[in-house]
N, C-alpha and C positions, 0 to 999 in steps of 0.2 A: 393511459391512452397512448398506442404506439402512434408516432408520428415520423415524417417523413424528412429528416435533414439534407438527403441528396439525391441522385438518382441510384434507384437499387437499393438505398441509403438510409435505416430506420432506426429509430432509439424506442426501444422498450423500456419504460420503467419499472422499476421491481422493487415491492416494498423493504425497506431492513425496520421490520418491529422491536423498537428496543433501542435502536440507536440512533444516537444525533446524526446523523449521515444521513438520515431519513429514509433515502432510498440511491439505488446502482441504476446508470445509466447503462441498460445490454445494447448494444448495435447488433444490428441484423443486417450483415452482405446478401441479397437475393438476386442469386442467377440461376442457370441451370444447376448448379451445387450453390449452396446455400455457406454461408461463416455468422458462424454468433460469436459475438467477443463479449465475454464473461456470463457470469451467472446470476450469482447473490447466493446468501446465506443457503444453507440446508433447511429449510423454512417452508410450511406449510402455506402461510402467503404469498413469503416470496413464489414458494415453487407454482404455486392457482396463476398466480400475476405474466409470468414468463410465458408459460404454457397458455395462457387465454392470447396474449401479443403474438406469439408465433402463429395460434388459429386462425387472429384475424387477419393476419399475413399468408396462409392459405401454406403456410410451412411446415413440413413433414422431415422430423430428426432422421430418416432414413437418407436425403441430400442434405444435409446441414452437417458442418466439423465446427468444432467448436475452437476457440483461439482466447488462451486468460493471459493478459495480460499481467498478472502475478500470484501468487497463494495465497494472498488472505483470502480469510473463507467468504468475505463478501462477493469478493469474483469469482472463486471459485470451489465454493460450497454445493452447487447443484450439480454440476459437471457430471461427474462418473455417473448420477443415474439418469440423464437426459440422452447419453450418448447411445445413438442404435446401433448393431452389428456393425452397419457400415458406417459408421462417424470416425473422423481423426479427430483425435483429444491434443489440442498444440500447447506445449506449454515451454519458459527457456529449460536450457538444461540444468541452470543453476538454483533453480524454484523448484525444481520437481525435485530435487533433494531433500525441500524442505517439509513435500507434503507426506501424509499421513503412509504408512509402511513399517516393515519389521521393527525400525529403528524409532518408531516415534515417541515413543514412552520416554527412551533417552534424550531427546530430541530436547524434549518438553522439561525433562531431572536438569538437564545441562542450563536450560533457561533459568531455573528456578537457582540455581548454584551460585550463577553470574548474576541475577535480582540481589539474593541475599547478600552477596558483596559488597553491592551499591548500597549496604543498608536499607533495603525493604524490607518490613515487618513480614517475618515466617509464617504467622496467624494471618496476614492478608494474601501472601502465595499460596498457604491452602484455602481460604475461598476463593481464588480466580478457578480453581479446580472445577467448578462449577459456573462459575460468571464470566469468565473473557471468553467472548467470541470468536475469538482465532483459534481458541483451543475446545470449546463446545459443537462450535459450528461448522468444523472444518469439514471436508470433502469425505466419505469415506474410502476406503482403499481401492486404488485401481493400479489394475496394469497397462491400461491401456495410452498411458501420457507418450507424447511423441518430442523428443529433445528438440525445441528449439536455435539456432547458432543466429549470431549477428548478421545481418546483412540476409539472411533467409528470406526468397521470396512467395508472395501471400496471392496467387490469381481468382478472382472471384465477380461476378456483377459485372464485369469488363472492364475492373480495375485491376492494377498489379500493387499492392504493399510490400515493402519491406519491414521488414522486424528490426529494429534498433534496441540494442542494448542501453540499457538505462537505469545503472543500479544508483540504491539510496533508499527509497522506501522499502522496498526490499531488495536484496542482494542479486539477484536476476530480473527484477522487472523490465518489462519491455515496451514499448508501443509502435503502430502500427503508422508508416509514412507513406501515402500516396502522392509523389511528388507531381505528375499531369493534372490533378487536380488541385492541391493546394492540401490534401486532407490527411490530417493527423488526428490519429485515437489515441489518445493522451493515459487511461489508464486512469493511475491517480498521478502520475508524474507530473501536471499542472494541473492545480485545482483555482477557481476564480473566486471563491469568496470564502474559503477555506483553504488552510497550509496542510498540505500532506504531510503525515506523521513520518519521523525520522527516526529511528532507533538504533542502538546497538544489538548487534547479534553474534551468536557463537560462533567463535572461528573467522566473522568477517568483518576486518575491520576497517575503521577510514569511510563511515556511511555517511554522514554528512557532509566529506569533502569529495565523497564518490558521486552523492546526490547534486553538489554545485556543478563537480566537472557535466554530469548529464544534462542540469538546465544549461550549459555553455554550452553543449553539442545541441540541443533543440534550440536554443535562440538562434541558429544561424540559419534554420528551413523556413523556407518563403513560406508559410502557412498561413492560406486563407480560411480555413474552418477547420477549427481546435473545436474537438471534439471528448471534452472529460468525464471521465465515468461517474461525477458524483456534482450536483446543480446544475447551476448552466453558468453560460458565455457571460460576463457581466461586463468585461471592459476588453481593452486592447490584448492582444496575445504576449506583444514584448513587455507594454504594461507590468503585465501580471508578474512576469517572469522576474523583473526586477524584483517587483515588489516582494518576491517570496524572498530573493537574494537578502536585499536588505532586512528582510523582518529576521530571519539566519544571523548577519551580522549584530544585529540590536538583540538580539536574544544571548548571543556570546559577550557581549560589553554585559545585559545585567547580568550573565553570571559572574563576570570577572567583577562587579561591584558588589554582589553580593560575599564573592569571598576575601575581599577587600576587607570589607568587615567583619566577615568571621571568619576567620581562617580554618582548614580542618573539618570541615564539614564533608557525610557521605553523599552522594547524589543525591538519597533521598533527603536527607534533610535540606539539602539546596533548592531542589525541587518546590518544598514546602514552600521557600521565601518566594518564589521566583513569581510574576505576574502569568494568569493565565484566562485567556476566552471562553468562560463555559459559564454555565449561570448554575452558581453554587455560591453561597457567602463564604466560602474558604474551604483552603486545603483538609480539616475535618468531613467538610462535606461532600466533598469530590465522590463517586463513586469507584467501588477498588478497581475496575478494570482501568477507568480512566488516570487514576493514580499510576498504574503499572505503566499506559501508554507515555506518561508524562515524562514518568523517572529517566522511562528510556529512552526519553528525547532529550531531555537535561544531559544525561549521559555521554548520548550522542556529542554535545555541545565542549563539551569538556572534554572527553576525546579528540575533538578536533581544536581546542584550544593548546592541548598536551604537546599535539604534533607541531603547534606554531612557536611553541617556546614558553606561553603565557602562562601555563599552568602545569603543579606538579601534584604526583600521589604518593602516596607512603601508607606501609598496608600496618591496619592497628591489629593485633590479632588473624582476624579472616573478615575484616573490611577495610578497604579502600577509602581514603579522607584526602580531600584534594585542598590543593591553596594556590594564590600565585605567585608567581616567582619575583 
């Protein structure tokens, strides 16, 4: 049911079948040119869902440009075949690196290279081959994406956005500030009753201390309506923001207590100890994509432990085993 958060101002919801995230929050800008911010999956529900919210909105992709807030295929899985001759595809310049093109088969070897390092089972990277969403569901190829730069302004519905740089969840993520009204489209970069996943990625590193600097750059926008791409509003805006902060710092202590006590352990096995939010009786049970998400947030954590001093790696063979110092 699309509804109406502000003037011009619509959130479409879009199913994600399959995953706990349940569903992507689309915004719709309605003016004379139209801005839809994100997609969802490459998905035959999602794709009914989006496409019936734009009807009942009386919106025709010939004025609509589209704006993803970053690559996963949740935002940006429908994209390239929603856009019409005349749509602009916005996306940053450092995301659209990451999506699908010549390169992505490497893209995807290079991922699998740096998994196996962190000690993930080889027999579970080859079934994400099939099961992770990021790599199933992603976008298919297009030409037509238009580099995004920081500070890039957004004029639509007789607002003006800016594009803010915000990496951590992904390496280019962005979101969109309208400061005369108060209004920030968040992305996944603050989520209210869920932590946006953090990982490590090829070649970029510092995602978890990249992703704190970015909640230190949004705590400081007067924001009267935080707008996330995934539930809703549940508490205060700074609220939140902390509390992501802190749950980051209390995630880095258990790791540091779990290698405390064992020392030398790979990410994945660290992973395995560590406390996690999902309804599963244990790390056996976990499904493998969400296994992979974990690793590479454990990862992440350890990474950003490395760079403080607390913790060190030593490669055994062709894996990496961390402890603290």
């Amino acid at each position: 049911m699309v509804t109406q958060v502000a003037d011009n101002l619509y959130c479409i919801p879009v199913p994600l079948p399959g995953n706990p995230l349940k569903n992507l929050n689309a915004y719709l800008i309605r003016g004379p040119r139209n801005l839809l911010i994100d997609t969802g999956f490459r998905q035959e529900e999602g794709r009914q869902a989006l496409l019936a919210g734009l009807a009942e909105l009386g919106i025709s992709m010939a004025d609509t440009d589209i704006f993803l807030t970053h690559l996963h295929s949740d935002h940006a899985g429908l994209a390239p075949e929603l856009i019409s001759p005349t749509s602009r595809l916005f996306i940053s310049e450092t995301d659209r690196s990451w999506l699908p093109g010549p390169d992505y088969k490497a893209y995807w070897d290079t991922f699998d290279d740096i998994f196996l390092a962190q000690g993930f089972p080889p027999e579970m990277l080859k079934e994400l081959e099939s099961s992770n969403p990021a790599k199933v569901l992603a976008p298919h190829y297009c030409d037509r994406y238009e580099a995004v730069s920081d500070g890039q302004l957004f004029s639509y519905g007789g607002y003006t956005f800016r594009a803010l740089s915000t990496p951590g969840h992904t390496p280019g993520h962005m979101v969109l500030w309208e400061e005369a009204h108060g209004i920030l489209l968040l992305g996944d970069h603050v989520l209210f009753d869920i932590t946006p996943n953090i990982i490590v990625w090829p070649g970029y590193t510092g995602a978890l201390q990249g992703y704190l600097h970015s909640l230190a750059l949004v705590r400081q926008l007067p924001v009267t309506l935080p707008l996330p791409a995934h539930r809703t509003v549940q508490k205060g805006y700074l609220e939140r923001i902390d509390e992501i902060v802190t749950h980051h710092h209390c995630r880095c202590g258990e790791a540091l207590e779990v290698l405390s006590a064992t020392p030398d352990l790979t990410a994945y096995a660290l992973t395995a100890q560590m406390t996690w939010q999902i309804r599963c009786r244990g790390w056996s049970d976990f499904p493998v994509p969400q296994k992979w998400f974990a690793v590479g947030e454990a990862w992440a954590h350890l990474e950003y432990l490395m760079t403080l001093g607390a913790v060190t790696r030593r490669l055994d063979g062709t894996i990496w085993r961390y402890r603290t110092t």
